[in-house]
DSSP file (Angstrom, degrees, kcal/mol; ACC not computed):
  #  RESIDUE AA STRUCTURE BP1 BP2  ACC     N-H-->O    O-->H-N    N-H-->O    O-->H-N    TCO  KAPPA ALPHA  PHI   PSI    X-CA   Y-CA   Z-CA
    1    1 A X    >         0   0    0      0, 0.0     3,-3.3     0, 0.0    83,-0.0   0.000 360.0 360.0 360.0 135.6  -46.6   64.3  -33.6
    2    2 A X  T 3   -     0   0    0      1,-0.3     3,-0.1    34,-0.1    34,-0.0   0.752 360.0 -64.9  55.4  14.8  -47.3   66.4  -30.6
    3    3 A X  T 3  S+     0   0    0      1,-0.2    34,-3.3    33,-0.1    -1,-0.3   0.562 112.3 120.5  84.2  11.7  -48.6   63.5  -28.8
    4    4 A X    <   -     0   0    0     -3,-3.3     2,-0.5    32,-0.2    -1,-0.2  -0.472  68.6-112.3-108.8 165.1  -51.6   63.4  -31.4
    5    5 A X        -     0   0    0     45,-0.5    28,-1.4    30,-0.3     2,-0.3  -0.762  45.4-178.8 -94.5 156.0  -52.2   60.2  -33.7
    6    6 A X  E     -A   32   0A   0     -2,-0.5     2,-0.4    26,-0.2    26,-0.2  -0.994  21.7-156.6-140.2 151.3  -51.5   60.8  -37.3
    7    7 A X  E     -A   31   0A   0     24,-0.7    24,-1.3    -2,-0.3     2,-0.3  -0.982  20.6-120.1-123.9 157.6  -51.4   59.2  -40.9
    8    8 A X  E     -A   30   0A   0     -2,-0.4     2,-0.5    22,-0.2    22,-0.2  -0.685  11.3-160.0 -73.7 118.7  -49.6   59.9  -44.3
    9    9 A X  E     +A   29   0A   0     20,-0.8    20,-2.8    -2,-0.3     2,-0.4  -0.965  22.6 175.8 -95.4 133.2  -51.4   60.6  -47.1
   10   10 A X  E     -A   28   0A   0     -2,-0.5     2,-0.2    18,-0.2    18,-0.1  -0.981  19.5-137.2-143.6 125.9  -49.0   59.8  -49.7
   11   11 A X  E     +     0   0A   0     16,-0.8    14,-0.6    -2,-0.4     2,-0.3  -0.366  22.9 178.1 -80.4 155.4  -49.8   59.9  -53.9
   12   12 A X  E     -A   24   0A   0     12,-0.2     2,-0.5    -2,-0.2    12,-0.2  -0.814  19.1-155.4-168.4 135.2  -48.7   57.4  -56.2
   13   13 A X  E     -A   23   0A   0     10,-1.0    10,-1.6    -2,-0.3     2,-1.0  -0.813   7.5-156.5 -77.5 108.3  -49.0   56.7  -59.8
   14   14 A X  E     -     0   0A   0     -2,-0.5     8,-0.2     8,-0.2     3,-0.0  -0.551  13.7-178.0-114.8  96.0  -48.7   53.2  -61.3
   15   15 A X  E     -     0   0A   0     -2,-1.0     2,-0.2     5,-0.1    -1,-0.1   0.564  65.0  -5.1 -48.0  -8.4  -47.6   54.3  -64.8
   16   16 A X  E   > -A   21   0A   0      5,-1.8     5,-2.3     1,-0.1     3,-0.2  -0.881  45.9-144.7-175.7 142.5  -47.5   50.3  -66.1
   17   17 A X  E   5S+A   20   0A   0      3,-0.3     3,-0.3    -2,-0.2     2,-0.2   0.460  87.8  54.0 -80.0 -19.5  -47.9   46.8  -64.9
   18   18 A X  T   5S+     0   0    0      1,-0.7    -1,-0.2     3,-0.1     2,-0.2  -0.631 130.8  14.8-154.9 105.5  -45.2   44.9  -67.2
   19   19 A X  T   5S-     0   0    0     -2,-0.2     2,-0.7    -3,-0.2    -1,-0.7   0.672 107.9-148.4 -73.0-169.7  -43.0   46.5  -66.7
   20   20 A X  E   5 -A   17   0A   0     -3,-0.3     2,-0.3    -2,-0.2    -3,-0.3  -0.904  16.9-171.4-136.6 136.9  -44.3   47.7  -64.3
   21   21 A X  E   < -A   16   0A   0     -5,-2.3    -5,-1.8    -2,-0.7     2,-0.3  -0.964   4.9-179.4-139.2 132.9  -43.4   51.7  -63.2
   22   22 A X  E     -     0   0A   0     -2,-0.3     2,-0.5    -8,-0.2    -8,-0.2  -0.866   6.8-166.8-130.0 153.4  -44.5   53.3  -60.0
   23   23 A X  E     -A   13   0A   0    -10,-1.6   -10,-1.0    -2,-0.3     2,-0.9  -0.974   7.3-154.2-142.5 142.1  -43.8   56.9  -58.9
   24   24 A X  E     -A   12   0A   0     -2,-0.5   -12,-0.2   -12,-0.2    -2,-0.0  -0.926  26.0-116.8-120.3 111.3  -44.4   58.3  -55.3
   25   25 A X  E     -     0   0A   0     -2,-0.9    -1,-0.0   -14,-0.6    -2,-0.0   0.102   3.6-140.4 -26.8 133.3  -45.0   61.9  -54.9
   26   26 A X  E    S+     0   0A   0    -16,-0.1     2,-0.6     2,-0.0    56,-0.1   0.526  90.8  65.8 -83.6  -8.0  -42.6   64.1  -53.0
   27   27 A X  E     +     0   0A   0     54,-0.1   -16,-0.8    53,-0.1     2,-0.3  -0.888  58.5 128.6-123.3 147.3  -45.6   65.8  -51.7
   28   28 A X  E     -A   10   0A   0     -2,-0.6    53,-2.2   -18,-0.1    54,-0.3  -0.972  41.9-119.0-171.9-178.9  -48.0   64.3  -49.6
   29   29 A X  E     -AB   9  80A   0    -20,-2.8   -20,-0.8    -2,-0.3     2,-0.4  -0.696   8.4-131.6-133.7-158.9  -49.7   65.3  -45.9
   30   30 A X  E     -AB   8  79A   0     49,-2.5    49,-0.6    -2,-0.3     2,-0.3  -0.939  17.5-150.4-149.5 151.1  -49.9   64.1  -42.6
   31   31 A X  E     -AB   7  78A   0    -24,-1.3   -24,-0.7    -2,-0.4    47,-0.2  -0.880  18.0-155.9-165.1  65.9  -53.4   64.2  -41.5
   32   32 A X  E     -A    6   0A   0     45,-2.3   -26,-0.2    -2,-0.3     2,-0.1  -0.317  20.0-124.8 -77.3 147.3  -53.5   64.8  -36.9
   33   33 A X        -     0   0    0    -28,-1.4    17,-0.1    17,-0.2    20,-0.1  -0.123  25.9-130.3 -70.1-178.9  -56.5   63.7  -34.5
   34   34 A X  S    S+     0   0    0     15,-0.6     2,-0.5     1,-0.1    16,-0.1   0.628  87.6  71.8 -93.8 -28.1  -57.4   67.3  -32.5
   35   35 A X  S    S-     0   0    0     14,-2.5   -30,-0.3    15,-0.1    -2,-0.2  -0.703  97.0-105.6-108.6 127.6  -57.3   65.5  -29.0
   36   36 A X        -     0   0    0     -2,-0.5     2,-0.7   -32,-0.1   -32,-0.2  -0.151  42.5-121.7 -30.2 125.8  -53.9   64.2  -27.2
   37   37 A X        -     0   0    0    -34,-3.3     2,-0.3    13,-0.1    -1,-0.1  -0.770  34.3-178.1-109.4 129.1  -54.0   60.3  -27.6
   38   38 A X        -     0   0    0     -2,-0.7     3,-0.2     6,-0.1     6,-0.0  -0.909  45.7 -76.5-113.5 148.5  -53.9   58.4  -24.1
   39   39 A X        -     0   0    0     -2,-0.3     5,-0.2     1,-0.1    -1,-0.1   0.099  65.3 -89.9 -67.3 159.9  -53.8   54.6  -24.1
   40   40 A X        +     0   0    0      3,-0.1     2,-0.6     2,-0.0    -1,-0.1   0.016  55.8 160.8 -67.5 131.4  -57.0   53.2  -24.7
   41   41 A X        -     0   0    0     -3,-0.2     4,-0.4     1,-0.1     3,-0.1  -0.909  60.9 -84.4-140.0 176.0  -59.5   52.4  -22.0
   42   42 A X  S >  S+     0   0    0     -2,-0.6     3,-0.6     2,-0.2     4,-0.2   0.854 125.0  51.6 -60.0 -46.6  -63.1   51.8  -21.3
   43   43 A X  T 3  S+     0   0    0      1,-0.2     2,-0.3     2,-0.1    -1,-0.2   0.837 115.8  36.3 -58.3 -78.3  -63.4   55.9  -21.2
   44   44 A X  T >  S+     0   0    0      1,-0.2     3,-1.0    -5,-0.2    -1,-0.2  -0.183  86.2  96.7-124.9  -3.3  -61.9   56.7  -24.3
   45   45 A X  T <  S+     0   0    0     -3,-0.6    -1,-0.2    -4,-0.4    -3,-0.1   0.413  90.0  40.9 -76.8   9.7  -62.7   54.1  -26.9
   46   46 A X  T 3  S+     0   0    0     -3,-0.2     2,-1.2    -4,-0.2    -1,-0.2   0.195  85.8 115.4-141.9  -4.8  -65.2   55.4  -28.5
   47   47 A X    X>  -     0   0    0     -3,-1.0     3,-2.6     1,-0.1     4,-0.9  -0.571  39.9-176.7 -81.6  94.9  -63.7   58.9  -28.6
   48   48 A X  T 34 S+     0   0    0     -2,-1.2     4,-0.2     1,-0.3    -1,-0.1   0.319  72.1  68.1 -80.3  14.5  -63.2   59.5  -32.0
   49   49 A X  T 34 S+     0   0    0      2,-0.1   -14,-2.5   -16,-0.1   -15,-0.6   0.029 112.9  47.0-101.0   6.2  -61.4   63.2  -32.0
   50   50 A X  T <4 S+     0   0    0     -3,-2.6   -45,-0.5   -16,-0.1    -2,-0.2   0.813 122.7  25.2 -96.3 -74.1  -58.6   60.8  -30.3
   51   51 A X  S  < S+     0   0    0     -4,-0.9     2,-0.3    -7,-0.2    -3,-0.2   0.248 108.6  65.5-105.0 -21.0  -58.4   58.1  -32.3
   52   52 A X        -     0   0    0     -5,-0.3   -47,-0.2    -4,-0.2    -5,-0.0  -0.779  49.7-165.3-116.4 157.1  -59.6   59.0  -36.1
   53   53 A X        +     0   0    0     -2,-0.3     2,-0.6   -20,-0.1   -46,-0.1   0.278  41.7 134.1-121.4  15.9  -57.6   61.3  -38.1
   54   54 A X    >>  -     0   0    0      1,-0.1     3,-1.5     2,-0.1     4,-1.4  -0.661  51.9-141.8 -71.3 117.4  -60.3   62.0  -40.9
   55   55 A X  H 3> S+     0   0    0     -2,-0.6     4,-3.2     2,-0.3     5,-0.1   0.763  99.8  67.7  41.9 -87.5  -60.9   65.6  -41.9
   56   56 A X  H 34 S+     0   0    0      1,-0.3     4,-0.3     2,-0.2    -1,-0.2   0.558 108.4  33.3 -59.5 -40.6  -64.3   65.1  -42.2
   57   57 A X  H <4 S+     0   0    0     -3,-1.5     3,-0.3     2,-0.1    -1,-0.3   0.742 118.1  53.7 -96.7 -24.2  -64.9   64.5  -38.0
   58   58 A X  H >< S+     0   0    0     -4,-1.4     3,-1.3     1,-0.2    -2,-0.2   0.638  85.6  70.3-105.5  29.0  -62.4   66.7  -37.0
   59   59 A X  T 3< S+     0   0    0     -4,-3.2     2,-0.3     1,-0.2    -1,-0.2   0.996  94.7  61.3 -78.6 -38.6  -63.1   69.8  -38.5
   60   60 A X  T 3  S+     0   0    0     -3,-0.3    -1,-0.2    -4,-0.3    -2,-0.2   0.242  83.0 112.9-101.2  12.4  -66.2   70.0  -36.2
   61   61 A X  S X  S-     0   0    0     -3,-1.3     3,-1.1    -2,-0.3    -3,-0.0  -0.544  76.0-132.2 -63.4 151.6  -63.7   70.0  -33.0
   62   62 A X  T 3  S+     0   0    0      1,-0.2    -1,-0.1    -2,-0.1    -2,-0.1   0.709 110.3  49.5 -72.6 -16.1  -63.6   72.9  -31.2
   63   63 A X  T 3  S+     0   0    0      2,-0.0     2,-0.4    -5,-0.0    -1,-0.2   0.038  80.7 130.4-106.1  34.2  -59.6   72.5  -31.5
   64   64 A X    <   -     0   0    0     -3,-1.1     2,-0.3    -5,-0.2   -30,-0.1  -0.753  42.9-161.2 -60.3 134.2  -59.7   71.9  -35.1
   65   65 A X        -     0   0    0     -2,-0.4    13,-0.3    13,-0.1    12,-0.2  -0.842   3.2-147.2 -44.6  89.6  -57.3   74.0  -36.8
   66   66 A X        -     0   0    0     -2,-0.3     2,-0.7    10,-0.2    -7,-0.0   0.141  15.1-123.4 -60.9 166.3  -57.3   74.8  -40.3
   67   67 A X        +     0   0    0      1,-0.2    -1,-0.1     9,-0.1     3,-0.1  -0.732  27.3 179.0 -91.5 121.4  -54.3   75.5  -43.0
   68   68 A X  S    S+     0   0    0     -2,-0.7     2,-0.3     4,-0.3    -1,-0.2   0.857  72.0  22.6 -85.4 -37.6  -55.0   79.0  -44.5
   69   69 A X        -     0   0    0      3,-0.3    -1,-0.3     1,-0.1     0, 0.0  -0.712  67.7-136.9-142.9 150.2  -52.1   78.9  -46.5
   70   70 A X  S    S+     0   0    0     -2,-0.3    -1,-0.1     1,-0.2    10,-0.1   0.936 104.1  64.5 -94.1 -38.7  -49.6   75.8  -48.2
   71   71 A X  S    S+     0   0    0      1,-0.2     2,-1.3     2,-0.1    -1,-0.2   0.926  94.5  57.0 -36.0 -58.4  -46.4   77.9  -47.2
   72   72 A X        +     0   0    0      1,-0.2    -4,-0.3     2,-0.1    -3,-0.3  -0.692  67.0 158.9-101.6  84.3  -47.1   77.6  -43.5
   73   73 A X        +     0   0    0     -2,-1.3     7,-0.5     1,-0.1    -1,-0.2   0.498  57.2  69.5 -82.2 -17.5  -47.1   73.8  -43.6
   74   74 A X  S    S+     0   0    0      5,-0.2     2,-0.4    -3,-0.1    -1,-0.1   0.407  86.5  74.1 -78.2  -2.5  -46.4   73.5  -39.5
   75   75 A X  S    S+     0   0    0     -3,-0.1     3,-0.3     2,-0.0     2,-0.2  -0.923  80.2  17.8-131.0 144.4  -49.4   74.5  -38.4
   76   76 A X  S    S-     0   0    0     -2,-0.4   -10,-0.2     1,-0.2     3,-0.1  -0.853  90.9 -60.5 131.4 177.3  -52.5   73.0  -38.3
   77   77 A X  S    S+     0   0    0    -12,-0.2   -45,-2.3    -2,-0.2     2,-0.2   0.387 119.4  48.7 -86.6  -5.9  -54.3   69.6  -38.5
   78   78 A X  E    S+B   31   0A   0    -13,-0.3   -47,-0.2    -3,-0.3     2,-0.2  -0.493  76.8 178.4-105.4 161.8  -53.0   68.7  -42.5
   79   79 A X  E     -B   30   0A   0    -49,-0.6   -49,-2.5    -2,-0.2    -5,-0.2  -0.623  28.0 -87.4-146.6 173.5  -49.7   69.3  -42.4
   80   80 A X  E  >  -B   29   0A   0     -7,-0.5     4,-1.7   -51,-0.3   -51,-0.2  -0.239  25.3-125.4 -93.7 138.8  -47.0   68.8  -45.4
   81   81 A X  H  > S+     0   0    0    -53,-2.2     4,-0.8     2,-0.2     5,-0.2   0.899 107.4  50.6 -19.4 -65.6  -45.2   65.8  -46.1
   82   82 A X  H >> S+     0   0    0    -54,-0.3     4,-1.5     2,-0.2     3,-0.9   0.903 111.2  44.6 -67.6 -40.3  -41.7   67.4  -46.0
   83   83 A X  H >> S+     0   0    0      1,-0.2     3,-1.8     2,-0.2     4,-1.3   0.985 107.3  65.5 -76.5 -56.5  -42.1   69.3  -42.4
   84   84 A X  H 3X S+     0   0    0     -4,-1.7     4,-1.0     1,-0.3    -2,-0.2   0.576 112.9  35.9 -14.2 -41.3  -43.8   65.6  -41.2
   85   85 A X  H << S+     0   0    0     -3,-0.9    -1,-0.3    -4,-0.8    11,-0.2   0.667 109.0  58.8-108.6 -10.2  -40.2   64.2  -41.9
   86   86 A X  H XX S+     0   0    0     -3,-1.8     4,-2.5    -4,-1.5     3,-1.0   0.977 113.0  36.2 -44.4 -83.4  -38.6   66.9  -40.8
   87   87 A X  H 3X>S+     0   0    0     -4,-1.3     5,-1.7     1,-0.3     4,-1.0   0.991 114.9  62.2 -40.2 -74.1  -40.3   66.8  -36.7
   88   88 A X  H 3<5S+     0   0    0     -4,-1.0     6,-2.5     1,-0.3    -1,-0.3   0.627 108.0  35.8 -58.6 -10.5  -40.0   63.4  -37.2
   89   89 A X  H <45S+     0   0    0     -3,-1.0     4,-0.4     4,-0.2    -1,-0.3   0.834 129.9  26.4-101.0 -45.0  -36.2   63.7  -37.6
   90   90 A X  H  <5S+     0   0    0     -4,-2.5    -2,-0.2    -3,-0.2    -1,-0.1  -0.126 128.9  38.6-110.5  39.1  -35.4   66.2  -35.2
   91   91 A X  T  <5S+     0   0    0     -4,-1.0    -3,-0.2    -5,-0.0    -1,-0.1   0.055 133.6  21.9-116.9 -49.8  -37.9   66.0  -32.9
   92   92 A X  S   <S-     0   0    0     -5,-1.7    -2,-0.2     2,-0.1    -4,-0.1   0.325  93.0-127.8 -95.1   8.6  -38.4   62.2  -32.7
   93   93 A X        +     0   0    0     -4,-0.4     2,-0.2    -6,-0.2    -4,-0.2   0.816  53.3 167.2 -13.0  77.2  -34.6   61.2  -34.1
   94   94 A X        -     0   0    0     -6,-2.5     2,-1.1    -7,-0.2    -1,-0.1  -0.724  44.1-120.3 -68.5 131.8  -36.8   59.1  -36.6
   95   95 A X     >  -     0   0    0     -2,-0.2     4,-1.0     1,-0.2    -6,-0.1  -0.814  34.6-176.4 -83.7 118.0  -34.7   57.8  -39.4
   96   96 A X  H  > S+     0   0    0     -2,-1.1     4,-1.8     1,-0.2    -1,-0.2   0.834  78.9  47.1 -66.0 -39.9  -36.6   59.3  -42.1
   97   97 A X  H  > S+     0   0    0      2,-0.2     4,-1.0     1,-0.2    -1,-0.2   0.561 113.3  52.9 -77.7 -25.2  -34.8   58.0  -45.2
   98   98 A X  H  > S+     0   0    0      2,-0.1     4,-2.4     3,-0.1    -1,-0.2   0.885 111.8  50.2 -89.7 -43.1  -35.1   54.4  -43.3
   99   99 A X  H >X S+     0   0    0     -4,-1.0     4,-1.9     2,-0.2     3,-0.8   0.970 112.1  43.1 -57.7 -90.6  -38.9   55.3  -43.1
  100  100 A X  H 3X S+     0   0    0     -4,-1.8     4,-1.8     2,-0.2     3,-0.4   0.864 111.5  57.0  -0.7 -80.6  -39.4   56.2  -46.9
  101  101 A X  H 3X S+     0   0    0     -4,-1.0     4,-3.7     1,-0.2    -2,-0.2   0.925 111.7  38.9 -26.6 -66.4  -37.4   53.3  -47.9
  102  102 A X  H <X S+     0   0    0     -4,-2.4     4,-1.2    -3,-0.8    -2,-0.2   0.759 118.1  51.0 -69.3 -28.8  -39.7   50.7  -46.1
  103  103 A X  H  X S+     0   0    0     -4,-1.9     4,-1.1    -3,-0.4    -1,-0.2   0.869 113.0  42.3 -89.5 -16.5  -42.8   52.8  -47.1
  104  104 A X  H  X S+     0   0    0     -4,-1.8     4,-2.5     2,-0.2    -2,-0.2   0.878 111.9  53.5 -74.8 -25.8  -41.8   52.9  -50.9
  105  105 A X  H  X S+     0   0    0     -4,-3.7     4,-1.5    -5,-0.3    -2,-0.2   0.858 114.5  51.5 -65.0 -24.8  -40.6   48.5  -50.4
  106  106 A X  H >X S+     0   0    0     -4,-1.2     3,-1.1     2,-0.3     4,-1.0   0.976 112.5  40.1 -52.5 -83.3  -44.9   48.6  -48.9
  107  107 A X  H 3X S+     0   0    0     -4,-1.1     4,-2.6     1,-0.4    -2,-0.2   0.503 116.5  49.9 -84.7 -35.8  -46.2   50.3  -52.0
  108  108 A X  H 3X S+     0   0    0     -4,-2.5     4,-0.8     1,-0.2    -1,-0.4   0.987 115.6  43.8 -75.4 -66.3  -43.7   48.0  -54.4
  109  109 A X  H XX S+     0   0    0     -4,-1.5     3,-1.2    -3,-1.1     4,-1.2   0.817 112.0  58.5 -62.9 -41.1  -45.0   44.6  -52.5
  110  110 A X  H >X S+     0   0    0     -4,-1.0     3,-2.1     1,-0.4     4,-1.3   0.993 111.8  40.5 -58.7 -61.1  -48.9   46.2  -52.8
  111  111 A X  H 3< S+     0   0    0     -4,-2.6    -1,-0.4     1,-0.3    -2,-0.3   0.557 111.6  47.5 -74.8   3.1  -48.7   46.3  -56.3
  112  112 A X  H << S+     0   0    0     -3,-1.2    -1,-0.3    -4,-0.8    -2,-0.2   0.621 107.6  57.4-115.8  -0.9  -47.1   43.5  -57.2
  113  113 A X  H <<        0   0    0     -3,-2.1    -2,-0.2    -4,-1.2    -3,-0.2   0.783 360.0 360.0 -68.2 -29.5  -49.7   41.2  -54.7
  114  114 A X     <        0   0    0     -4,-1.3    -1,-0.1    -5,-0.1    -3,-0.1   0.488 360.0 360.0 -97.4 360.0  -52.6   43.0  -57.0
């Protein structure tokens, strides 16, 4: 998004193992470096406000941006699930619903390797 790396944080419940019943949250976040990611080279490998998307190092960027508020889900380094597939559809024309699919068929395969 925005040229930034990101990951999904995405809940899930696994209510039983035989049978076995899993439930994936509708709410989840997406989780942006602060610094514009360029492909990696000998400058830049070790720059971790590119490359990590953890909380925990980039709140101390100076282009950190916090979420005041869970209404205003667009702005920010967290952002909401829903707007995440939103940009990603009309911004990216990502198929979202193809996306979803393949990440619930992940989460179904995970659990059933453990």
């Amino acid at each position: 998004m925005e040229k930034m790396k990101f990951d999904l944080r995405l809940y899930v419940l696994v209510n039983g193992v035989n049978p076995l019943r899993i439930y994936l949250s509708r709410e989840g976040l997406a989780r942006l470096s602060t610094k514009m990611y360029d492909e990696v080279n000998e400058d830049n490998l070790e720059d971790m406000m590119m490359h990590l998307t953890n909380y925990s190092i980039n709140k101390h960027s100076n282009k950190f941006v916090p979420n005041r508020t869970a209404i205003v889900d667009s702005v920010g380094h967290k952002r909401s699930l829903k707007y995440t597939l939103k940009f990603l559809k009309k911004s990216e024309g990502q198929d979202t619903d193809k996306l979803m699919s393949e990440i619930k068929d992940i989460i179904v395969k995970t659990m059933i390797s453990g």
